[in-house]
CHARMM internal coordinates of N, CA and C (Angstrom, degrees):
IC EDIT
DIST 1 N 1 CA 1.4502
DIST 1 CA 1 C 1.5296
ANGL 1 N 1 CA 1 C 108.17
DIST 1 C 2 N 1.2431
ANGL 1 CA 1 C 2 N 117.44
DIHE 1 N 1 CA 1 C 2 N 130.06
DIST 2 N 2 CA 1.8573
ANGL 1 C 2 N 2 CA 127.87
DIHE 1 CA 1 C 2 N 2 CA -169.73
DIST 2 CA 2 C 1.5135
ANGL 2 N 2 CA 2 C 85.82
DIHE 1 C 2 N 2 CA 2 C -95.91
DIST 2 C 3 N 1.5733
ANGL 2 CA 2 C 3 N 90.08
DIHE 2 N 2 CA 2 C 3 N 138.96
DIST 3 N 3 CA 1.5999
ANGL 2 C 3 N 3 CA 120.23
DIHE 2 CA 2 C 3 N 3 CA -169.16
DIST 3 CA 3 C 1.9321
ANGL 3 N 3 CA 3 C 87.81
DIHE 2 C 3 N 3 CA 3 C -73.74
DIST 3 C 4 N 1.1714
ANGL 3 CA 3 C 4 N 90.25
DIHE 3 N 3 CA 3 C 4 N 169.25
DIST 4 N 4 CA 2.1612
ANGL 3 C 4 N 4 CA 109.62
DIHE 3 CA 3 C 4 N 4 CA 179.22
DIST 4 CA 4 C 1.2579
ANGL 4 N 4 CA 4 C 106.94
DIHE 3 C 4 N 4 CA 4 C -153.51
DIST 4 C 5 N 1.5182
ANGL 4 CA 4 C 5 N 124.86
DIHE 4 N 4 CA 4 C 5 N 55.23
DIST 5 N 5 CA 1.7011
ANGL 4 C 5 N 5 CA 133.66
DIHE 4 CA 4 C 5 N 5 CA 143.99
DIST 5 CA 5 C 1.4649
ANGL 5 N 5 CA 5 C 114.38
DIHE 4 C 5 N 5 CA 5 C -39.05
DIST 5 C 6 N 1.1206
ANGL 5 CA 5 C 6 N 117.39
DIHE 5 N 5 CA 5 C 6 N 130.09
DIST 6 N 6 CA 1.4158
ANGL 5 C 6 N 6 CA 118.66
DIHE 5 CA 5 C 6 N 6 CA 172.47
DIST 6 CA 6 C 1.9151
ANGL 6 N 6 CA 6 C 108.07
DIHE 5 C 6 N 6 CA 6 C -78.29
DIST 6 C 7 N 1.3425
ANGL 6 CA 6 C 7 N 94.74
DIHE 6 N 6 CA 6 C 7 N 125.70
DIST 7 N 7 CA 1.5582
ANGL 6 C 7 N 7 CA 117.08
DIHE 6 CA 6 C 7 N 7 CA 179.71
DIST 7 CA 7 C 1.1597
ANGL 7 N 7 CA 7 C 123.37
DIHE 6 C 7 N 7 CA 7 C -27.50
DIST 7 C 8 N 1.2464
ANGL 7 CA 7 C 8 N 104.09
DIHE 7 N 7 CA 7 C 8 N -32.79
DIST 8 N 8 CA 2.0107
ANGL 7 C 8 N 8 CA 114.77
DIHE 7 CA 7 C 8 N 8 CA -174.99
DIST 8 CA 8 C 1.9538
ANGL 8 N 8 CA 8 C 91.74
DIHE 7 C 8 N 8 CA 8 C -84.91
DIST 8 C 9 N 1.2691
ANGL 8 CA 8 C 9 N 136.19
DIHE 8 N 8 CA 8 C 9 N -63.86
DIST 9 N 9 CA 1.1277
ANGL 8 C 9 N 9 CA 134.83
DIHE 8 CA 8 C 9 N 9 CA 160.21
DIST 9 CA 9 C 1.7725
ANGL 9 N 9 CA 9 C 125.78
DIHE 8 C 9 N 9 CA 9 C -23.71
DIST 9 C 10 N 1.1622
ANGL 9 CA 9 C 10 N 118.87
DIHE 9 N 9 CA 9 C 10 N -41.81
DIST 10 N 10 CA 1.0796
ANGL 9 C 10 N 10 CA 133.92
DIHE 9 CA 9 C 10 N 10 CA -159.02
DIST 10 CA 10 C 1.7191
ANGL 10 N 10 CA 10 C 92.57
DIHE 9 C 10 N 10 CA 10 C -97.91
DIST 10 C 11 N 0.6368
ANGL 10 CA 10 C 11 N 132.97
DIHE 10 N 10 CA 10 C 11 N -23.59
DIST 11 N 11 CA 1.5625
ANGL 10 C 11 N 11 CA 143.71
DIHE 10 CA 10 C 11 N 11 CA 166.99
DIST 11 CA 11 C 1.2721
ANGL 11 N 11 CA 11 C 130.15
DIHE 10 C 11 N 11 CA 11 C -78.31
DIST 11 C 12 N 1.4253
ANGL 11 CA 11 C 12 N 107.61
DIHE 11 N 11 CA 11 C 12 N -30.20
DIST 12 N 12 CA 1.4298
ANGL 11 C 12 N 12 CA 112.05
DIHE 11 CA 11 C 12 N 12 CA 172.08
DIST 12 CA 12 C 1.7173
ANGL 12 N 12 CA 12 C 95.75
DIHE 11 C 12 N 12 CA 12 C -100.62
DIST 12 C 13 N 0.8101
ANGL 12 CA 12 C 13 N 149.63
DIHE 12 N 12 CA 12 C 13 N 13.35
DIST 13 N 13 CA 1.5200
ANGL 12 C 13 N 13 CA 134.57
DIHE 12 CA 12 C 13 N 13 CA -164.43
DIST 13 CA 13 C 1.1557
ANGL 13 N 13 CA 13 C 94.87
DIHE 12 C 13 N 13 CA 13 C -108.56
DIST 13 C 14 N 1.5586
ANGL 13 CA 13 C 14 N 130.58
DIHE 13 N 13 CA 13 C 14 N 149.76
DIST 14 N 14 CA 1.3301
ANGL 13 C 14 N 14 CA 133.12
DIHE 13 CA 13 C 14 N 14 CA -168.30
DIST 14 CA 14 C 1.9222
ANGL 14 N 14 CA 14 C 97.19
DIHE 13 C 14 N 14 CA 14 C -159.48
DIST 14 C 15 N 1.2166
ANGL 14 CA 14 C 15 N 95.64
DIHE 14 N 14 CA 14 C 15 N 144.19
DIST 15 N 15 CA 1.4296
ANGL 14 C 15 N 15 CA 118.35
DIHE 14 CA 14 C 15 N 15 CA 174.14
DIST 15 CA 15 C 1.4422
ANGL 15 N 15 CA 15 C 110.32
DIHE 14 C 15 N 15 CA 15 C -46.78
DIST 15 C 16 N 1.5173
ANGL 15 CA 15 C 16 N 113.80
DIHE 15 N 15 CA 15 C 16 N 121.82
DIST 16 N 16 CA 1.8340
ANGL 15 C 16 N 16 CA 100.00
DIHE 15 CA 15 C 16 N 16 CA -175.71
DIST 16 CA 16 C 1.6034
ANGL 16 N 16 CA 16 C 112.77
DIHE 15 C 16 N 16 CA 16 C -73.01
DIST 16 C 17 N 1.5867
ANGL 16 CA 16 C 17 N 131.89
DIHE 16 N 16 CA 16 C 17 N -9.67
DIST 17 N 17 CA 0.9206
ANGL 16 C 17 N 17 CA 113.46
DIHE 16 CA 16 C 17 N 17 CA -165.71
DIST 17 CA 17 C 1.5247
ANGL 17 N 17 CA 17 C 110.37
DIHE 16 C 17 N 17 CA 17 C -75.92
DIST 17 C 18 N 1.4684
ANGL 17 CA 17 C 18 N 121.14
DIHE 17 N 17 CA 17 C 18 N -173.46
DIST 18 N 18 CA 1.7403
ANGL 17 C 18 N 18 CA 117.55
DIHE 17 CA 17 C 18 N 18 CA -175.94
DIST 18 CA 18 C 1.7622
ANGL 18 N 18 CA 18 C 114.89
DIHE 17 C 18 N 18 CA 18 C -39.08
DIST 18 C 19 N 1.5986
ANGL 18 CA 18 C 19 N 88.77
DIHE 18 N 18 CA 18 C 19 N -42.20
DIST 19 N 19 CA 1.6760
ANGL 18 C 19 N 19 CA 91.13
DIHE 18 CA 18 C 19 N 19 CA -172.26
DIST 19 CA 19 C 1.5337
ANGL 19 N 19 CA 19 C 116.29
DIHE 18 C 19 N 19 CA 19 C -77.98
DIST 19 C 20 N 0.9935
ANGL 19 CA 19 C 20 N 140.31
DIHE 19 N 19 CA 19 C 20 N -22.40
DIST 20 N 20 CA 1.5858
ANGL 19 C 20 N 20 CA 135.53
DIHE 19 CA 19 C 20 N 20 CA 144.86
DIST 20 CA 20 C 1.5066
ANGL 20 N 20 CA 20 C 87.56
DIHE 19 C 20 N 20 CA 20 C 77.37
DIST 20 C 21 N 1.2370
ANGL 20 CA 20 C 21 N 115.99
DIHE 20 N 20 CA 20 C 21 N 68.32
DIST 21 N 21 CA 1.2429
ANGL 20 C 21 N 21 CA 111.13
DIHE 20 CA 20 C 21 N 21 CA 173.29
DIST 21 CA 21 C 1.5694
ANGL 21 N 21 CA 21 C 101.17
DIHE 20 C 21 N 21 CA 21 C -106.25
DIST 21 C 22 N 1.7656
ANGL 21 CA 21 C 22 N 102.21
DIHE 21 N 21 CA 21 C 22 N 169.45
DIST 22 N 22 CA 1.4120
ANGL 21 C 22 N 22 CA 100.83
DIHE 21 CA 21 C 22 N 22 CA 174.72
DIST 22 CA 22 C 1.8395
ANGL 22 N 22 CA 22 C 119.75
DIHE 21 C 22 N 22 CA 22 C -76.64
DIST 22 C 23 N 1.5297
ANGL 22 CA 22 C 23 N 92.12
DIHE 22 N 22 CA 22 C 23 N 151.07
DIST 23 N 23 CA 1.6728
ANGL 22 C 23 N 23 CA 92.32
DIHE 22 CA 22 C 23 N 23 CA 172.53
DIST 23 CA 23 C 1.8745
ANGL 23 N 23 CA 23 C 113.90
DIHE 22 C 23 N 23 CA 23 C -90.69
DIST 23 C 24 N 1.3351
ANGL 23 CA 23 C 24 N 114.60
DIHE 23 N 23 CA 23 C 24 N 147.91
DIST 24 N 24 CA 1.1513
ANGL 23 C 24 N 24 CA 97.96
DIHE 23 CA 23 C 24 N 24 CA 152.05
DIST 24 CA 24 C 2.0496
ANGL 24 N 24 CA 24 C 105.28
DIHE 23 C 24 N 24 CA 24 C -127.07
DIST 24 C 25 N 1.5656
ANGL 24 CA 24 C 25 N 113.32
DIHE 24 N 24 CA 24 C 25 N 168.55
DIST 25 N 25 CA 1.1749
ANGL 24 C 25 N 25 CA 119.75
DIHE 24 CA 24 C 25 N 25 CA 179.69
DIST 25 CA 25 C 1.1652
ANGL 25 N 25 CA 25 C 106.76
DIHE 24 C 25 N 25 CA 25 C -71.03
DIST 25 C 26 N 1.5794
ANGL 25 CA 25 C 26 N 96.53
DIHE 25 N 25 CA 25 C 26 N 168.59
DIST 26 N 26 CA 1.6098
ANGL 25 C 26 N 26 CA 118.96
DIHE 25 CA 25 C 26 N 26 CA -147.98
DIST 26 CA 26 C 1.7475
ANGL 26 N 26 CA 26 C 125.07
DIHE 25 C 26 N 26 CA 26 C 61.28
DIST 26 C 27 N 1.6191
ANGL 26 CA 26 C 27 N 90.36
DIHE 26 N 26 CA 26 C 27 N 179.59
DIST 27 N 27 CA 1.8468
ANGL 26 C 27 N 27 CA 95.10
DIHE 26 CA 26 C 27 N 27 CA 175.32
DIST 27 CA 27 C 1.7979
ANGL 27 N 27 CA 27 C 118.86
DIHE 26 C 27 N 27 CA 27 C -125.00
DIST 27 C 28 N 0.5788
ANGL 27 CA 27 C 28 N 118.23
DIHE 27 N 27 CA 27 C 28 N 158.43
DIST 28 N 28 CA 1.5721
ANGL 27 C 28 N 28 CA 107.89
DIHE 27 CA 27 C 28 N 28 CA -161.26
DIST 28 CA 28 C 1.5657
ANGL 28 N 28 CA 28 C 122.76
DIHE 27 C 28 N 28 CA 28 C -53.56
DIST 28 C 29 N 1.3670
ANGL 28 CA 28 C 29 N 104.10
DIHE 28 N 28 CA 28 C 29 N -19.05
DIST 29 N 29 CA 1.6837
ANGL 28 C 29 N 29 CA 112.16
DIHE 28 CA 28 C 29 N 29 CA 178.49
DIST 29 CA 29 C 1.5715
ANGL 29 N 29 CA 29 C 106.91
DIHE 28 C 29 N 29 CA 29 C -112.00
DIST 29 C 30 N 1.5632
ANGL 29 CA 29 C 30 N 96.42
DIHE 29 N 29 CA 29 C 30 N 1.48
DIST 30 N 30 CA 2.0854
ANGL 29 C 30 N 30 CA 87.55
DIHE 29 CA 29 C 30 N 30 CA 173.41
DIST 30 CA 30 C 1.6445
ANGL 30 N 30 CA 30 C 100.65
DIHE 29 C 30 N 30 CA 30 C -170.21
DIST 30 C 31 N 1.6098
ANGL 30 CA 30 C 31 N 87.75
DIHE 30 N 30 CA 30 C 31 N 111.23
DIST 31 N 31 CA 1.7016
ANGL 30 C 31 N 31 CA 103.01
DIHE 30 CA 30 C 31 N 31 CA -145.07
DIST 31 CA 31 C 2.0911
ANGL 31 N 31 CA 31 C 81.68
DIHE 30 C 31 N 31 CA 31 C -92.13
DIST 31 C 32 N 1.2959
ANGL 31 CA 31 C 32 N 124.94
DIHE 31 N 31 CA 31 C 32 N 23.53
DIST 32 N 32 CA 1.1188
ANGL 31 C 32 N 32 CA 133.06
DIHE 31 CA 31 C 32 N 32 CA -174.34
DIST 32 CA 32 C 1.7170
ANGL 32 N 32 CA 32 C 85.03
DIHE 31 C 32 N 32 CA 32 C -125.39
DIST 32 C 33 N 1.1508
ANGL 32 CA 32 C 33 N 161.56
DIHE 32 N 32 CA 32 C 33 N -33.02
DIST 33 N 33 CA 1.0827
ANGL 32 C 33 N 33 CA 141.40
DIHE 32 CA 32 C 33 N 33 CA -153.38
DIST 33 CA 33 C 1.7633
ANGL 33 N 33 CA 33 C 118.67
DIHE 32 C 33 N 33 CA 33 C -67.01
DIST 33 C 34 N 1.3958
ANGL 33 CA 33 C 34 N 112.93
DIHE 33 N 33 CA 33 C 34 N -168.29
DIST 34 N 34 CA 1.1670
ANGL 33 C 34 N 34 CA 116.38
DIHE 33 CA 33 C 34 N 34 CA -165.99
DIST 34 CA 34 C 1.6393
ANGL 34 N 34 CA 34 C 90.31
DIHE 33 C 34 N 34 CA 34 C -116.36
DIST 34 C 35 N 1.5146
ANGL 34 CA 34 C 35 N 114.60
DIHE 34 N 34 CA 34 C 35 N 97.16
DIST 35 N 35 CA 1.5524
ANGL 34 C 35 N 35 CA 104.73
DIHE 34 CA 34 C 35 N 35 CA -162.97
DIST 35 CA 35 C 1.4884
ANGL 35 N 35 CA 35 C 109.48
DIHE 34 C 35 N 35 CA 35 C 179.52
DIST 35 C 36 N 0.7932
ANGL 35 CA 35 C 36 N 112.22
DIHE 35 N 35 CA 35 C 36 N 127.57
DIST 36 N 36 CA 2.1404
ANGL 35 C 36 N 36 CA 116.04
DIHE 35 CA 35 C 36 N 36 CA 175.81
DIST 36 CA 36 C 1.6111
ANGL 36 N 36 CA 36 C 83.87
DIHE 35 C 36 N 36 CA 36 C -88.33
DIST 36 C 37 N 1.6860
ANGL 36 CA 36 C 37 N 109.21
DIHE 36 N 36 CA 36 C 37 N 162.80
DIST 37 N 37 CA 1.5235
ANGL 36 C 37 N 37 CA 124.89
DIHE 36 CA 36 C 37 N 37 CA 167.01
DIST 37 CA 37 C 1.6873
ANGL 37 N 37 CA 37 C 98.71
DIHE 36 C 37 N 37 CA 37 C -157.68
DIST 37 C 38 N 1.7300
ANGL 37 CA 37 C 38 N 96.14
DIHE 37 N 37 CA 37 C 38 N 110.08
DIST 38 N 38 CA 1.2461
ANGL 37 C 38 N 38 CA 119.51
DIHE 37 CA 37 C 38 N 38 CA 154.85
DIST 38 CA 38 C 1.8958
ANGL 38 N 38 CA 38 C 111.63
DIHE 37 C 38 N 38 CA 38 C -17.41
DIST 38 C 39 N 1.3375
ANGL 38 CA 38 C 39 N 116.25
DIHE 38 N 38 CA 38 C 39 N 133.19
DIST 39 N 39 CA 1.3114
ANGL 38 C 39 N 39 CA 103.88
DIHE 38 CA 38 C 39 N 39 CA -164.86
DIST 39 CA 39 C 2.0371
ANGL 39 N 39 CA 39 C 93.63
DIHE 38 C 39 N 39 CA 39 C -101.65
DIST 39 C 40 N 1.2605
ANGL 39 CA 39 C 40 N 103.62
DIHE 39 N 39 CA 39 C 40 N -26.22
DIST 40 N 40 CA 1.4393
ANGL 39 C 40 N 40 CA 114.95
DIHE 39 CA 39 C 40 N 40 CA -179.96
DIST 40 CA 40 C 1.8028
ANGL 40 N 40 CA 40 C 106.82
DIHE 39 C 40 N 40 CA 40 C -90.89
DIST 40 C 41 N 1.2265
ANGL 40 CA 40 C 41 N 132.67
DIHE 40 N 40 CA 40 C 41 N -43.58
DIST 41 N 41 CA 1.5660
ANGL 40 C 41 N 41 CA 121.21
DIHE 40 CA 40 C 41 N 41 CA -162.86
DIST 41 CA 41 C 1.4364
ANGL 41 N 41 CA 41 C 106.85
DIHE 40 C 41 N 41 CA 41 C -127.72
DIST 41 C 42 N 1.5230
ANGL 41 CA 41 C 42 N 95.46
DIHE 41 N 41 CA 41 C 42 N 12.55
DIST 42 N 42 CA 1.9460
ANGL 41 C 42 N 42 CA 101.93
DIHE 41 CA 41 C 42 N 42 CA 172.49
DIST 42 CA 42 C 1.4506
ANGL 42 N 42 CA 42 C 128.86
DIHE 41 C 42 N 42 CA 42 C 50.92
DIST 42 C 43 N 1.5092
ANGL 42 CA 42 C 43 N 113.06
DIHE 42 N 42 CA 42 C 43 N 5.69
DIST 43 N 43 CA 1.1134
ANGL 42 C 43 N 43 CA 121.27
DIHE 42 CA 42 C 43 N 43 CA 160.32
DIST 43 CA 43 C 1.3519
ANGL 43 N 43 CA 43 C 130.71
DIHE 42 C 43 N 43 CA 43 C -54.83
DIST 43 C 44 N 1.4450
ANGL 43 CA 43 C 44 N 119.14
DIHE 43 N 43 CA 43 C 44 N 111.66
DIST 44 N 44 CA 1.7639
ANGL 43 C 44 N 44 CA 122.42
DIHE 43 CA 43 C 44 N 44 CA -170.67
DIST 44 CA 44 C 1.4380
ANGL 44 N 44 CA 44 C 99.93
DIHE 43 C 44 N 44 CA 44 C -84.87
DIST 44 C 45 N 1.6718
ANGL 44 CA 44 C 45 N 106.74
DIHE 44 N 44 CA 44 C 45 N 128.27
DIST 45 N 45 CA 1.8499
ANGL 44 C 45 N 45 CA 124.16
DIHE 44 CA 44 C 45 N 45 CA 150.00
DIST 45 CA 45 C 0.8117
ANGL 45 N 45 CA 45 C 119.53
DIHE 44 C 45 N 45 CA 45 C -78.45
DIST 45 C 46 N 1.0050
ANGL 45 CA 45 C 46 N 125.48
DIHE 45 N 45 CA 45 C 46 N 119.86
DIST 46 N 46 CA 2.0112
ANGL 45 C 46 N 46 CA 127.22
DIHE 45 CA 45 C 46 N 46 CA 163.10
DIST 46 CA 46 C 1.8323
ANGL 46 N 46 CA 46 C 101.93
DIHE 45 C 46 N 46 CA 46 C -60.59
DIST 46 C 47 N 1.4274
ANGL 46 CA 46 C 47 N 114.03
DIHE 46 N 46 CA 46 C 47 N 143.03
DIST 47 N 47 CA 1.2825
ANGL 46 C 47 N 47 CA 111.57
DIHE 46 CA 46 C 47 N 47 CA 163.27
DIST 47 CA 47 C 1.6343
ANGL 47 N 47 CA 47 C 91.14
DIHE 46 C 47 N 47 CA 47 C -119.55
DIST 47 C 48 N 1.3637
ANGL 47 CA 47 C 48 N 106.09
DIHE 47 N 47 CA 47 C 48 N 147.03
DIST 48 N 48 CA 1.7213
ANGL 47 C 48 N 48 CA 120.12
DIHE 47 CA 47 C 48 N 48 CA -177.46
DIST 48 CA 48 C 1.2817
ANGL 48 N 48 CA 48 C 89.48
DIHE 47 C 48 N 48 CA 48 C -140.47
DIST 48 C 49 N 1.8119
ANGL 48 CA 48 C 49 N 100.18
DIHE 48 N 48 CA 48 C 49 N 135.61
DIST 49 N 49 CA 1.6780
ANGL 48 C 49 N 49 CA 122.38
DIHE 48 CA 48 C 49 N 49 CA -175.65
DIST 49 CA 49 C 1.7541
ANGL 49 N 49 CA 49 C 106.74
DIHE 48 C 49 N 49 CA 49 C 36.13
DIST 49 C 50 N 1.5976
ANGL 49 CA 49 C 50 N 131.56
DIHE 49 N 49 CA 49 C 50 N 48.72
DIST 50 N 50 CA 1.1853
ANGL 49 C 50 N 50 CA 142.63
DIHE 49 CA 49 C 50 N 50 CA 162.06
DIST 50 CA 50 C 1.8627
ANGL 50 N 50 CA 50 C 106.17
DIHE 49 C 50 N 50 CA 50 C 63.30
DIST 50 C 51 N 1.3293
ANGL 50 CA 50 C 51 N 92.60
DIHE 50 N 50 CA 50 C 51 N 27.16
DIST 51 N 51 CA 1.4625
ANGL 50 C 51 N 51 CA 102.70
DIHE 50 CA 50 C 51 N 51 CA 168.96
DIST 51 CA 51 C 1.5065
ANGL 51 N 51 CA 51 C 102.67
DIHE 50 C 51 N 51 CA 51 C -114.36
DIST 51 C 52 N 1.6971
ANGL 51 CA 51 C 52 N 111.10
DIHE 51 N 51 CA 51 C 52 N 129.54
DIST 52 N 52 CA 1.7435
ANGL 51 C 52 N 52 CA 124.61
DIHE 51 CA 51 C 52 N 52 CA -178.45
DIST 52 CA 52 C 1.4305
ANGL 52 N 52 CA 52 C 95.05
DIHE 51 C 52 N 52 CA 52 C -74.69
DIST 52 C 53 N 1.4986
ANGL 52 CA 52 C 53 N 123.30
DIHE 52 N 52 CA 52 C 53 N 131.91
DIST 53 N 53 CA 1.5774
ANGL 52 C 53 N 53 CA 125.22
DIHE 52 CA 52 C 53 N 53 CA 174.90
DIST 53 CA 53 C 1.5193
ANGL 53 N 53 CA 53 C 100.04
DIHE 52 C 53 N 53 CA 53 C -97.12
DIST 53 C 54 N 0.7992
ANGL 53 CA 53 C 54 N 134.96
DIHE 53 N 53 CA 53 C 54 N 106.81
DIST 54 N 54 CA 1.9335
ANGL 53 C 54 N 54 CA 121.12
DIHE 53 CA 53 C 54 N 54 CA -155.44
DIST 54 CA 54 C 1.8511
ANGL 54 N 54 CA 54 C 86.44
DIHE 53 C 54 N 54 CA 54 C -138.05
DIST 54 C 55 N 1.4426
ANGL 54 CA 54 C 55 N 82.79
DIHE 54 N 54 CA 54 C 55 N 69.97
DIST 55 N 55 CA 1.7899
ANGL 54 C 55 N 55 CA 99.01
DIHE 54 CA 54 C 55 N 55 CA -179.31
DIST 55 CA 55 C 1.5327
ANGL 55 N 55 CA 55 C 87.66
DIHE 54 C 55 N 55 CA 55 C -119.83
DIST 55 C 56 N 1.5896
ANGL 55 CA 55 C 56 N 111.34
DIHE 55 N 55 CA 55 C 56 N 142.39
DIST 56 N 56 CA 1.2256
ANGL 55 C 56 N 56 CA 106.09
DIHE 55 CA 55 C 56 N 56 CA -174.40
DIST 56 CA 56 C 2.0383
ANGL 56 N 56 CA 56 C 106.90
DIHE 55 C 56 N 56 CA 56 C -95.91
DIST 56 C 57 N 1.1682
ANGL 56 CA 56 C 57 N 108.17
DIHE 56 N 56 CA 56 C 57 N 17.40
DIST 57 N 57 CA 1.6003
ANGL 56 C 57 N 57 CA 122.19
DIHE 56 CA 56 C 57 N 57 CA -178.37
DIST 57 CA 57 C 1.8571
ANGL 57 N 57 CA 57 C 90.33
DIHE 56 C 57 N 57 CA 57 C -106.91
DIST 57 C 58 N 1.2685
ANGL 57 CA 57 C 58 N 116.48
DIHE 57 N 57 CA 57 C 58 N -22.11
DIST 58 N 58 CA 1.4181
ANGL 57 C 58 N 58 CA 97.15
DIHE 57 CA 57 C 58 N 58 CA -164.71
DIST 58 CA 58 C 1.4115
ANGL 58 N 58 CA 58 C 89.48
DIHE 57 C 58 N 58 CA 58 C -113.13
DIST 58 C 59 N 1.0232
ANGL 58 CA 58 C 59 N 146.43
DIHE 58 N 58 CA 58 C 59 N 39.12
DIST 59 N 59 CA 1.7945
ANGL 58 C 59 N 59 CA 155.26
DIHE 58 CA 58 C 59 N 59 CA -174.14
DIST 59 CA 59 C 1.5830
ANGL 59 N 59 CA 59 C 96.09
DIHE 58 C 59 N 59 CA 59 C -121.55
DIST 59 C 60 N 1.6247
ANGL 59 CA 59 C 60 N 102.89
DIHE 59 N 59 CA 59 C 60 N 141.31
DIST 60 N 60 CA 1.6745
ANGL 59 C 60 N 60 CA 116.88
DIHE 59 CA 59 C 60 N 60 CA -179.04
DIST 60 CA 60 C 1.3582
ANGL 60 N 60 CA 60 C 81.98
DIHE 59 C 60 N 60 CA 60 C -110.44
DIST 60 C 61 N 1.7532
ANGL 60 CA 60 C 61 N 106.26
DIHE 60 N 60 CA 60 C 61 N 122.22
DIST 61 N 61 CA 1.6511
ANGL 60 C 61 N 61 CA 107.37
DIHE 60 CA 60 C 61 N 61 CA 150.31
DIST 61 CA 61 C 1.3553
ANGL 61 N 61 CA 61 C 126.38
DIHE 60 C 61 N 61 CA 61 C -54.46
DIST 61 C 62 N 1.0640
ANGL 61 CA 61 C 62 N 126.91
DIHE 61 N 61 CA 61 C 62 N -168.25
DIST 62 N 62 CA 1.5754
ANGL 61 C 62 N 62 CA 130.51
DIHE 61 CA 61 C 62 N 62 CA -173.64
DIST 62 CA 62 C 1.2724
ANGL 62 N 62 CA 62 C 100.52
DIHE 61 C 62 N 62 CA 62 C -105.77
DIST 62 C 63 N 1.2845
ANGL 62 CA 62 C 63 N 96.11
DIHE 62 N 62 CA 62 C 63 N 123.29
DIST 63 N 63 CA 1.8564
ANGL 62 C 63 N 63 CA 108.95
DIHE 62 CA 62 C 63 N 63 CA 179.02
DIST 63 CA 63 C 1.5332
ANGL 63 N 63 CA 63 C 110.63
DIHE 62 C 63 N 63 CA 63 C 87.04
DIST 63 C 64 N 1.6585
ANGL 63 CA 63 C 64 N 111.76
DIHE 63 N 63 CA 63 C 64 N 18.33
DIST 64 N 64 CA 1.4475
ANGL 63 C 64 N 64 CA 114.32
DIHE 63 CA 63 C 64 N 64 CA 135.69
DIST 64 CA 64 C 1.2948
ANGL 64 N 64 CA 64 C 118.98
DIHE 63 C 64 N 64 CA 64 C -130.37
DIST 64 C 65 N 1.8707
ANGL 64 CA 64 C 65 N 91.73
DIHE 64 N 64 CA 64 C 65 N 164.39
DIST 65 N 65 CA 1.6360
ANGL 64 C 65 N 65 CA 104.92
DIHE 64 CA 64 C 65 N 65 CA -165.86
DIST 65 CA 65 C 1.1976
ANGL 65 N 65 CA 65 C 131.32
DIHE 64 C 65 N 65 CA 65 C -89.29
DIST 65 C 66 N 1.7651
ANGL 65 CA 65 C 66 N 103.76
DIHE 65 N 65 CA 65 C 66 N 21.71
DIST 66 N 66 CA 1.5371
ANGL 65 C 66 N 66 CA 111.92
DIHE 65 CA 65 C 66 N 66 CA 162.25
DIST 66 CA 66 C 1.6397
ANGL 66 N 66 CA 66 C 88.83
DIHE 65 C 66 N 66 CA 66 C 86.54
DIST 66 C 67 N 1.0466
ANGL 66 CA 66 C 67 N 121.08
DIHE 66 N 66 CA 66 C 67 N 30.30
DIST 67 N 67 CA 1.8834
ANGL 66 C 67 N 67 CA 126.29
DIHE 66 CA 66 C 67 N 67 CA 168.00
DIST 67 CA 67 C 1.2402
ANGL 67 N 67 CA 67 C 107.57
DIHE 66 C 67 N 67 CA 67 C -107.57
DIST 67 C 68 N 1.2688
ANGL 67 CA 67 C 68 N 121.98
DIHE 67 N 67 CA 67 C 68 N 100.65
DIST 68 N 68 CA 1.7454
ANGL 67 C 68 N 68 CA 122.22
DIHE 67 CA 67 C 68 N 68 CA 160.38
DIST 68 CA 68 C 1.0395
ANGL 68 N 68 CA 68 C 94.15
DIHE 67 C 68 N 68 CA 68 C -94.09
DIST 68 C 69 N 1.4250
ANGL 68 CA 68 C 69 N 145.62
DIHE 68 N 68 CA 68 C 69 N 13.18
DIST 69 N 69 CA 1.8323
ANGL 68 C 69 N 69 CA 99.68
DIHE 68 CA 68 C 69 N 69 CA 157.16
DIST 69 CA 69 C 1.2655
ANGL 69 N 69 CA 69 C 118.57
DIHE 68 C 69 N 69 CA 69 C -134.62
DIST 69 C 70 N 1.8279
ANGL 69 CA 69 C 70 N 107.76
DIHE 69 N 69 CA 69 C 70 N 49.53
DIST 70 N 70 CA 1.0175
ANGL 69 C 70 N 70 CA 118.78
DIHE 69 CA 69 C 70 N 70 CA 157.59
DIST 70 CA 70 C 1.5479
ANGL 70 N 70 CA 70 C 107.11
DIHE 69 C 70 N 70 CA 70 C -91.48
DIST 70 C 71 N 1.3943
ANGL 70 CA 70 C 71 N 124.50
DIHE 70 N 70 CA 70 C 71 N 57.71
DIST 71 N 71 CA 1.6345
ANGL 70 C 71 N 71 CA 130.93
DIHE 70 CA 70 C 71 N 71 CA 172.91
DIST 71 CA 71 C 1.5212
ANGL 71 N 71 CA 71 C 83.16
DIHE 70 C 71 N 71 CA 71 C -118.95
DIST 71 C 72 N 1.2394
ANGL 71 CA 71 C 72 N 132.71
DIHE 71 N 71 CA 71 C 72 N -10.04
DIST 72 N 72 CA 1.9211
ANGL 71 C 72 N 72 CA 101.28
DIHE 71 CA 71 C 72 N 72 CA -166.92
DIST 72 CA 72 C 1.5910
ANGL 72 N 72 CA 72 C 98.97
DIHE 71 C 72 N 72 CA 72 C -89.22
DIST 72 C 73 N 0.9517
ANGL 72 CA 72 C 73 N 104.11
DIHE 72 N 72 CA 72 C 73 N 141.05
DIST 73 N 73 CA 1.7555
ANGL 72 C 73 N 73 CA 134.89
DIHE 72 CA 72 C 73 N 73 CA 169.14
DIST 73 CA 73 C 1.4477
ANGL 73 N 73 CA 73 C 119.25
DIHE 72 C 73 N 73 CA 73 C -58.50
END
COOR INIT
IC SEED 1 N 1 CA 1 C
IC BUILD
């Protein structure tokens, strides 16, 4: 399901890392997902219940599959 941010929102929102770049919706392999993507460092946001989580602990770098808990041993 493709996210529906209102335009004025989606314009001011910017990537938290240094470079504060703009986001646009979706994620790079599913331009329908539930997800902002860094337009400069390709880092994917999850949005949950049409809220942007633009936590840089809750962001999938580029060239992962959105698995944090493939860290357990």
């Amino acid at each position: 399901m493709a996210i529906t941010l209102d335009a004025q929102l989606l314009e001011i929102l910017a990537c938290p890392s240094p470079d504060h770049a703009p986001l646009r919706p979706g994620a790079p392999d599913d331009p329908e997902a539930d997800a902002l993507t860094c337009t400069e460092c390709g880092r994917v946001y999850p949005v949950r219940d049409g809220i942007p989580v633009l936590l840089l602990d809750e962001a999938t770098l580029p060239g992962e599959h959105g698995n944090s808990d493939a860290d357990s041993a």
